[in-house]
Every structure is written in C-alpha cells, then in structure tokens.
DSSP file (Angstrom, degrees, kcal/mol; ACC not computed):
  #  RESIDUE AA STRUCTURE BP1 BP2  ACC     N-H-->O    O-->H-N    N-H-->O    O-->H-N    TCO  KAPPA ALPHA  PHI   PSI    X-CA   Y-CA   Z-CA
    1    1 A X              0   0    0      0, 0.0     2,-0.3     0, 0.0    16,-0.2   0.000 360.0 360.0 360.0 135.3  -11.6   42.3   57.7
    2    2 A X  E     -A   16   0A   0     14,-1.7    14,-3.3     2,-0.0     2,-0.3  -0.939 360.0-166.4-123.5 148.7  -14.8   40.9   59.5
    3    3 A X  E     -A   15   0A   0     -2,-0.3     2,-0.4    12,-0.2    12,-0.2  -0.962  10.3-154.2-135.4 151.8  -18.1   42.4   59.1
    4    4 A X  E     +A   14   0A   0     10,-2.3    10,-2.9    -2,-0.3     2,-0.3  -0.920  25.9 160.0-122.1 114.1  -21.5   41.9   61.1
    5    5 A X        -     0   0    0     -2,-0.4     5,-0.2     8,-0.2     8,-0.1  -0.956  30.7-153.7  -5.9  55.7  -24.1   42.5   59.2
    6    6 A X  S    S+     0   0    0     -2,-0.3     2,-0.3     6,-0.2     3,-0.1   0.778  79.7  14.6 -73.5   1.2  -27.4   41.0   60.4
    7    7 A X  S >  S-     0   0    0      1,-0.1     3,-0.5     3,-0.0    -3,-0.0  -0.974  72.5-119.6-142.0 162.1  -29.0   40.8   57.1
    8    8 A X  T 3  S+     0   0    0     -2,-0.3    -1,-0.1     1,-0.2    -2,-0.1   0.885 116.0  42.0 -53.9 -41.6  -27.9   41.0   53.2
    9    9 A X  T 3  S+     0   0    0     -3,-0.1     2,-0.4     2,-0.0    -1,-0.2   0.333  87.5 120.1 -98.0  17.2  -30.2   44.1   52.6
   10   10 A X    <   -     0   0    0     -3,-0.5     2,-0.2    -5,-0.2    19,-0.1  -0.458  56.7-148.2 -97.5 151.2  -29.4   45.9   55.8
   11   11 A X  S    S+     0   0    0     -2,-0.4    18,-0.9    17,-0.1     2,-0.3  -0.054  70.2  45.2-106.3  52.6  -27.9   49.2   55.3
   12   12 A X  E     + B   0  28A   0     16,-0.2     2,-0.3    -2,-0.2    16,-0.2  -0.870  58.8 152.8-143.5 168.8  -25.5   49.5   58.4
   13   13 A X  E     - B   0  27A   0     14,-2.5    14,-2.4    -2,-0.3     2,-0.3  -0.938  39.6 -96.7-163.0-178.8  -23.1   47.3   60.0
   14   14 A X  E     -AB   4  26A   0    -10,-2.9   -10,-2.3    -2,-0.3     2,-0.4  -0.945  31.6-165.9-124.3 143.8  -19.9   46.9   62.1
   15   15 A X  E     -AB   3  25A   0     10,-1.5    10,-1.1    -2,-0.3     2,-0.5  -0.961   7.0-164.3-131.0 149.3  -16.5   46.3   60.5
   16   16 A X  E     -A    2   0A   0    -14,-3.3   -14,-1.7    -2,-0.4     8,-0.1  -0.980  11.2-154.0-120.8 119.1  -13.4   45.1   62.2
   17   17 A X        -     0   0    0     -2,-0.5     3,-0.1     6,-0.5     5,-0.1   0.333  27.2-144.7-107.3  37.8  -10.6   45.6   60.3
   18   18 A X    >   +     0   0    0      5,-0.2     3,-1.2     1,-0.2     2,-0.4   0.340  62.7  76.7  86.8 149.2   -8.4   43.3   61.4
   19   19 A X  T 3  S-     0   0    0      1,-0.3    -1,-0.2     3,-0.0    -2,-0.0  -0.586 115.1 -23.7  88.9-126.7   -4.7   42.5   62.1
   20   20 A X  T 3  S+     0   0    0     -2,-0.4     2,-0.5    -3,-0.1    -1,-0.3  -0.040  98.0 128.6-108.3  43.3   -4.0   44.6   65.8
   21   21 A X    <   -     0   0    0     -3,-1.2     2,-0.9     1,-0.1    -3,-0.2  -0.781  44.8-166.2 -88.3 143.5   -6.3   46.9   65.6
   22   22 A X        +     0   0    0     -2,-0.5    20,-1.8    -5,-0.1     2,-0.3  -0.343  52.7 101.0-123.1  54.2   -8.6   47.3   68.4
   23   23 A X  E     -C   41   0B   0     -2,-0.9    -6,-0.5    18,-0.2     2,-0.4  -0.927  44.5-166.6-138.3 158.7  -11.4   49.4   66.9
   24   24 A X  E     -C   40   0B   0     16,-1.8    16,-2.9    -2,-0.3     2,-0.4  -0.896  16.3-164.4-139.0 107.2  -14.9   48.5   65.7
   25   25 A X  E     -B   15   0A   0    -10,-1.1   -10,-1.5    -2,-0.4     2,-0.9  -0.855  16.1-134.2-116.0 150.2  -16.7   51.1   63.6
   26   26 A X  E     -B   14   0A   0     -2,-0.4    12,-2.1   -12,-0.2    11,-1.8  -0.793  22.7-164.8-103.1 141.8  -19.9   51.2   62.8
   27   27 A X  E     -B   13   0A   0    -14,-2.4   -14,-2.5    -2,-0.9     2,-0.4  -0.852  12.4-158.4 -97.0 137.5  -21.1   52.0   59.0
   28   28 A X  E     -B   12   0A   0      7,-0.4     2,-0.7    -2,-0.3   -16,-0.2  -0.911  28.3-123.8-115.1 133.6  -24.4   53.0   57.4
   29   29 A X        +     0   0    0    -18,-0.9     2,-0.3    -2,-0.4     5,-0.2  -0.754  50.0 164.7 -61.1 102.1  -24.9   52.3   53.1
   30   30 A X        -     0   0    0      3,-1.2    -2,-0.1    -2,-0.7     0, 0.0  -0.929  61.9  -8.0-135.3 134.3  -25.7   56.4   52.3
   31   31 A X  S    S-     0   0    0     -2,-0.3     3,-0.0     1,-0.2    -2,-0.0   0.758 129.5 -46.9  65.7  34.1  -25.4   57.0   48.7
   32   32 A X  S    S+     0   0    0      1,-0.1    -1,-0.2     0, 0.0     2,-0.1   0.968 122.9  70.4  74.3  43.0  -24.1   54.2   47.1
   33   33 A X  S    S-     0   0    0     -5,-0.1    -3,-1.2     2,-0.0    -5,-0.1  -0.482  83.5 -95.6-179.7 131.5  -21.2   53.8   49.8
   34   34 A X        -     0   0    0     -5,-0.2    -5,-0.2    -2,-0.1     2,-0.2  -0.025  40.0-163.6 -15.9 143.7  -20.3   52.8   53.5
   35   35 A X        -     0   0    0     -6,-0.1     2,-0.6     0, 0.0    -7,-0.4  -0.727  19.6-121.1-138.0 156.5  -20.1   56.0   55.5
   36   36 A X        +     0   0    0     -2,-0.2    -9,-0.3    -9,-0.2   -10,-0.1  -0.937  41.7 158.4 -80.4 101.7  -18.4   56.0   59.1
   37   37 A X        +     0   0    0    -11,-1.8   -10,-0.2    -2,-0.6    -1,-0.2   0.975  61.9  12.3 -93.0 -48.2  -20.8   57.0   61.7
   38   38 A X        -     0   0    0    -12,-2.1     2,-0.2     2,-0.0    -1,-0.1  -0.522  54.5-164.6-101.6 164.5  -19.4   55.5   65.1
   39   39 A X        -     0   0    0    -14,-0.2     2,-0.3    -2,-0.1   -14,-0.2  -0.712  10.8-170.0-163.8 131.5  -16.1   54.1   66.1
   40   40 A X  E     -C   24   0B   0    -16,-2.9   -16,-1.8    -2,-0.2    20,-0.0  -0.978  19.0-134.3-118.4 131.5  -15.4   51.9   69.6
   41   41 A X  E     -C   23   0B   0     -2,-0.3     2,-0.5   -18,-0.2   -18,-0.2  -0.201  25.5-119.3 -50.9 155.4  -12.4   50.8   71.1
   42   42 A X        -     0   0    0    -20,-1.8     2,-0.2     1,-0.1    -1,-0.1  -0.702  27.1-147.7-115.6  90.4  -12.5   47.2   72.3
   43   43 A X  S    S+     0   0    0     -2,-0.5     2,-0.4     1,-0.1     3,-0.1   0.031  79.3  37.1 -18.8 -23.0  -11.9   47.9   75.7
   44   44 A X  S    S-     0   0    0      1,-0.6    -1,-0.1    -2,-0.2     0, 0.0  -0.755 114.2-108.4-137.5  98.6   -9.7   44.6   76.9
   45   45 A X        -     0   0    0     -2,-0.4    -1,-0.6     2,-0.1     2,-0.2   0.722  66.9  -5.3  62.5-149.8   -8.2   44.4   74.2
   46   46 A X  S    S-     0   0    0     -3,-0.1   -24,-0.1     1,-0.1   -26,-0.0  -0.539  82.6-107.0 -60.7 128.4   -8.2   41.9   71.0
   47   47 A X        -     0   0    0     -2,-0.2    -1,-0.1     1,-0.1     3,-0.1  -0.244  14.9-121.9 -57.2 168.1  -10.6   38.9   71.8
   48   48 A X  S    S+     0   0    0      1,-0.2     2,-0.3     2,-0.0    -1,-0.1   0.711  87.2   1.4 -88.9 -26.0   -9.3   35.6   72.5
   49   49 A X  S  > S-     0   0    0      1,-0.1     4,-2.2     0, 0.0     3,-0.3  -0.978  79.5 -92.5-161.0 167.3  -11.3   33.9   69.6
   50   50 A X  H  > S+     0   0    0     -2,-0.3     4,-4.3     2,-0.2    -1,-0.1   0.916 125.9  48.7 -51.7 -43.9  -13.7   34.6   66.6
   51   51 A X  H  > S+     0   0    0      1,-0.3     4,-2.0     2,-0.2    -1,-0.2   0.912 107.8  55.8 -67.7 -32.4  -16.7   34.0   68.5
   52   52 A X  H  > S+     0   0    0     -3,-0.3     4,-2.1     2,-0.2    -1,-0.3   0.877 114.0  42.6 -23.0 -68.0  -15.2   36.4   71.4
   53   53 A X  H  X S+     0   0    0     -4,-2.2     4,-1.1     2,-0.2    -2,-0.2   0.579 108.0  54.5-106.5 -15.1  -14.9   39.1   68.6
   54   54 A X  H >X S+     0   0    0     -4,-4.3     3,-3.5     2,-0.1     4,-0.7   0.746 110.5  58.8 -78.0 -78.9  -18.7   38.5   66.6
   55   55 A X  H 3X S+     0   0    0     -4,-2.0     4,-2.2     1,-0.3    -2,-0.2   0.318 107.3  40.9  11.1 -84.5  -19.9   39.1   70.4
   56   56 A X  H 3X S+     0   0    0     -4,-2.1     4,-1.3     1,-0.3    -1,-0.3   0.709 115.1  46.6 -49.3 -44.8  -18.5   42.2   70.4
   57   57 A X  H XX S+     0   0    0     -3,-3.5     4,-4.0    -4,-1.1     3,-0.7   0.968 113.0  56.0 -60.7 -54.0  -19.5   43.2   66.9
   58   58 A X  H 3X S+     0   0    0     -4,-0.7     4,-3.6     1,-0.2    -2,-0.2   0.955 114.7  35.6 -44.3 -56.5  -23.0   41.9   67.9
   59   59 A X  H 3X S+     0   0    0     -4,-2.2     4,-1.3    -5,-0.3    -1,-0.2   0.728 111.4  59.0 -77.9 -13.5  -23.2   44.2   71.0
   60   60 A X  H <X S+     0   0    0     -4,-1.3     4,-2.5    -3,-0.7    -2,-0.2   0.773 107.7  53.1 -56.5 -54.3  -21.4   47.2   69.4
   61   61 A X  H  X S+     0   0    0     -4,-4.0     4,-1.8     2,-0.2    -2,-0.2   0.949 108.1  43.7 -81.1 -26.1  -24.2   47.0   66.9
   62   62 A X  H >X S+     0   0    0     -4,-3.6     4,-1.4    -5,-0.2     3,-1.3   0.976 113.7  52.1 -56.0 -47.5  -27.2   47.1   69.1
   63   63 A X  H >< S+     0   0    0     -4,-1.3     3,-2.3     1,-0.3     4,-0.4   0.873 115.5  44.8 -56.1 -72.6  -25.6   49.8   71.2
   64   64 A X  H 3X S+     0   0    0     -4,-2.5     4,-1.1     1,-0.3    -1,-0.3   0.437 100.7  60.8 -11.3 -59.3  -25.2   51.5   68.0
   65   65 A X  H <X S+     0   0    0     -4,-1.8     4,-1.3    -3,-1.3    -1,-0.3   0.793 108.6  50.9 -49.2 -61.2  -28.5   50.8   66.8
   66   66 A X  H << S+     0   0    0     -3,-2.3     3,-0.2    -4,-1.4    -2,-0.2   0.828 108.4  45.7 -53.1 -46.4  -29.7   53.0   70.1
   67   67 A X  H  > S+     0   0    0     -4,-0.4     4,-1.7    -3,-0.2    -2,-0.2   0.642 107.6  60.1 -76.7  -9.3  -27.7   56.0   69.7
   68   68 A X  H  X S+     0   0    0     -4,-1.1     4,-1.8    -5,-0.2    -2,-0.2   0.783 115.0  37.5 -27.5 -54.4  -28.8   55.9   65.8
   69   69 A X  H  X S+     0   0    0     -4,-1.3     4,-0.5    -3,-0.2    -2,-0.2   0.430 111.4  59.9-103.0  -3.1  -32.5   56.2   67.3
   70   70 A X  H  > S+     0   0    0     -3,-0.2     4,-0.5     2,-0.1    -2,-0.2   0.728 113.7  38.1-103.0 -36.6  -31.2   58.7   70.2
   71   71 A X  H >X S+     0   0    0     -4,-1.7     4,-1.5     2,-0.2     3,-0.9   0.947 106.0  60.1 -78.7 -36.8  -30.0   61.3   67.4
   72   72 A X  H 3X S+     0   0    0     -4,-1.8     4,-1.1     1,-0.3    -3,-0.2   0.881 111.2  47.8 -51.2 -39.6  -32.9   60.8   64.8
   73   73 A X  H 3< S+     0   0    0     -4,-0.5    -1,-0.3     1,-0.2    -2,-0.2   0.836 111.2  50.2 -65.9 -22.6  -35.1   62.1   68.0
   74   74 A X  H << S+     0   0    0     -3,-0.9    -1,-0.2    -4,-0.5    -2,-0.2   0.901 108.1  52.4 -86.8 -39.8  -32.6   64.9   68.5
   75   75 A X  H  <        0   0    0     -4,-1.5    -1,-0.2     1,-0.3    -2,-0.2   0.769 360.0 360.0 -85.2 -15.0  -32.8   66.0   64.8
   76   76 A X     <        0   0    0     -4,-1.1    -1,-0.3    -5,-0.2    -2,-0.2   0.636 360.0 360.0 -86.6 360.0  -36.4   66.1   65.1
C-alpha cells in the first residue's frame, strides 16, 4: 500500500493499494475511519517507477481536492 497524504493531520488522502491494481481512491478521515469518496483508474496503466506513481497520487489528489469543493457548492 502507498499513501499520499500531504500532511500528518490532513483528513483525506489517496491510497494505492498495490500489487496490479490500477486504481487510486481517494479517502476522507469521517468518524474515526477512512471513508471511500472517489476512485480513478490509472489510465496507462501501472507506472514505470515510484516517483511515476506519487505523481499520479499527487495529481489525483488535487483533482480530487476540486470536485470535493464542486459538490460542497452543490450541497449548498
């Protein structure tokens, strides 16, 4: 499992869980536990190398980060 995180206290992130799988979801901390909110393929497939695959987590969570703020407007 690899996780991006960009801080200790922040309460969502992106987890990759490894092995072949070629999905990256992103989780928000509600209630005292990881919740699944999103989930993205990674579109060409497995990356070539670690740094390849934080990229991907990195840009997964901003997009993320945007539809997070595109539904909180919706719900208001």
């Amino acid at each position: 499992m690899m996780i991006y995180q960009p801080s200790v206290n922040s309460t969502d992130r992106v987890v990759w869980h490894g092995g072949e799988s070629t999905y990256l979801h992103y989780e928000k901390f509600i209630n005292d536990m990881w919740l699944e909110r999103d989930v993205q393929t990674l579109g060409s497939g497995l990356p070539r190398s670690m740094s390849e695959m934080h990229a991907e987590m990195v840009e997964y969570y901003q997009l993320s980060q945007v539809l997070e703020q595109e539904r909180n407007k919706q719900l208001m």
